[in-house]
N, C-alpha and C positions, 0 to 999 in steps of 0.2 A: 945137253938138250935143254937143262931147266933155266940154263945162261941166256937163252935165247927166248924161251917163251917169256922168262923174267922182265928179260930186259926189255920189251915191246910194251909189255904191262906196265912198268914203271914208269916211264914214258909218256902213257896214256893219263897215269895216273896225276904225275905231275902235271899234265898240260890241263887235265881237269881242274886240278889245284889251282893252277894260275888263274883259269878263266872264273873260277867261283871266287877268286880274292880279287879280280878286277870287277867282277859284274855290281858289287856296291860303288863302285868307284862311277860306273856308269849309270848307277841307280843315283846318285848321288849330286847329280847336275844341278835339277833343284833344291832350292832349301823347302824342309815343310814345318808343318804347322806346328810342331813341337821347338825344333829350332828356331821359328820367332818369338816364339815366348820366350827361350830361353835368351835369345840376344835381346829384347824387350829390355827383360832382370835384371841383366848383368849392365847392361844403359846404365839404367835407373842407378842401380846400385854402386858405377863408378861416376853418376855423376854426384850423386850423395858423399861420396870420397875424396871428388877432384873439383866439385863445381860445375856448373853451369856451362860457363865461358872454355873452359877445356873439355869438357863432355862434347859441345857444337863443333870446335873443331877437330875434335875426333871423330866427330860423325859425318863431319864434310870430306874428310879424306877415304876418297873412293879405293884404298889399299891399307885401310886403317882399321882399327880392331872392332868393328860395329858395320864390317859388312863381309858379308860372304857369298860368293856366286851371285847369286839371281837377288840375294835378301841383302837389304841396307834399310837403315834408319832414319825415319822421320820425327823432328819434334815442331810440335806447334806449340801457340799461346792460346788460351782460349776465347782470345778476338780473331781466331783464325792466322794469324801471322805465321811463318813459317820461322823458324829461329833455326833450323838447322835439315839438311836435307843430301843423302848420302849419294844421289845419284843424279842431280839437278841442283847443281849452284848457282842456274837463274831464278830458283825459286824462293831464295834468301829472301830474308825482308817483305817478301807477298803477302796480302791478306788473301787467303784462299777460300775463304768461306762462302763465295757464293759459285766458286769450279763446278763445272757440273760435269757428270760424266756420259759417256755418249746415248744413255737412256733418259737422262736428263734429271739423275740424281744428283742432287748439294750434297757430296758426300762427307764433304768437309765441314759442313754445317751438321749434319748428322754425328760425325766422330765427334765432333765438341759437346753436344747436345749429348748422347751417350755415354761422354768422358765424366758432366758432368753428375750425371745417376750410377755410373756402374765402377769399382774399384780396376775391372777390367772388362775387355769384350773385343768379341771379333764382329769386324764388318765385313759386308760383299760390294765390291761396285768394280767398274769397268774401268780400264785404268792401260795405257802406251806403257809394254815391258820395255826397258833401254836396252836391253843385250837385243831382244826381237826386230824393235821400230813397230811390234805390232799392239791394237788393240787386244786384251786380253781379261777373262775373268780373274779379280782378284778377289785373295780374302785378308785382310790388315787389323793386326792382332793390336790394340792399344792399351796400353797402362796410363792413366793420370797420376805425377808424381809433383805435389804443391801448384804449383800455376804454370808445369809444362806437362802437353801430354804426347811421350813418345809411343811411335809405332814400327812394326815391321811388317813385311808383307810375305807373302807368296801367292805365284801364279799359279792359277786353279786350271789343273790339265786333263 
């Protein structure tokens, strides 16, 4: 008899199992705030390692190690230029500093303006997710490192 009640239970138990080791997987869709600082760091710190010029092209390749899920990496100049851009390689080469976003924030004027007082900082402004096509609240974590300042992002849900 206890083969039988057991074995129901185990069953149960394991299926609970499974579904509590997938549900981070599904928590897990977006990146948050803690994971863009951490791919911020680690930018920074391999472009200190590798350069400049291989740091950007790791940052352009959208399967490459400075993006994940919903987060990828931006680096400007602070004339607003784009030098590198993980999810829009038409943005290469752009001065963006006067972008405004759909409330009619210069947010890219603000991130430089802030890059240039704060050793780091998060901003808010409205921002097209590329997985969605939609308009969305974002929050864009930046470090200035010498005369580039990268950032990462996530969308605020």
């Amino acid at each position: 008899m206890s083969t039988f009640t057991t074995a129901p239970r185990s069953a149960t138990v394991a299926a609970m199992l499974a579904w509590t080791m997938a549900a981070p997987a599904i928590a897990d869709e977006f990146a948050t705030r803690p994971e863009a600082e951490a791919m911020v760091k680690k930018t920074i710190a391999y472009m200190k390692a590798n350069g400049k010029d291989k740091t950007y092209t790791e940052i352009n390749r959208k399967d490459g190690p400075f993006t994940s899920r919903d987060l990828y990496m931006v680096a400007y100049g602070f004339d607003g230029v784009v030098l590198a851009h993980g999810a829009n390689q038409k943005m290469l080469g752009k001065n963006l500093m006067e972008l405004k976003d759909i409330d009619g924030k210069a947010f890219v004027r603000e991130r430089v303006e802030m890059a240039k007082k704060n050793p780091s900082f998060w901003q808010e402004y409205k921002f097209t997710n590329p997985p969605s096509g939609k308009i969305e609240p974002k929050a864009m974590y930046c470090q200035p490192s010498d005369d580039v300042i990268v950032c990462g992002g996530v969308y605020l849900r």
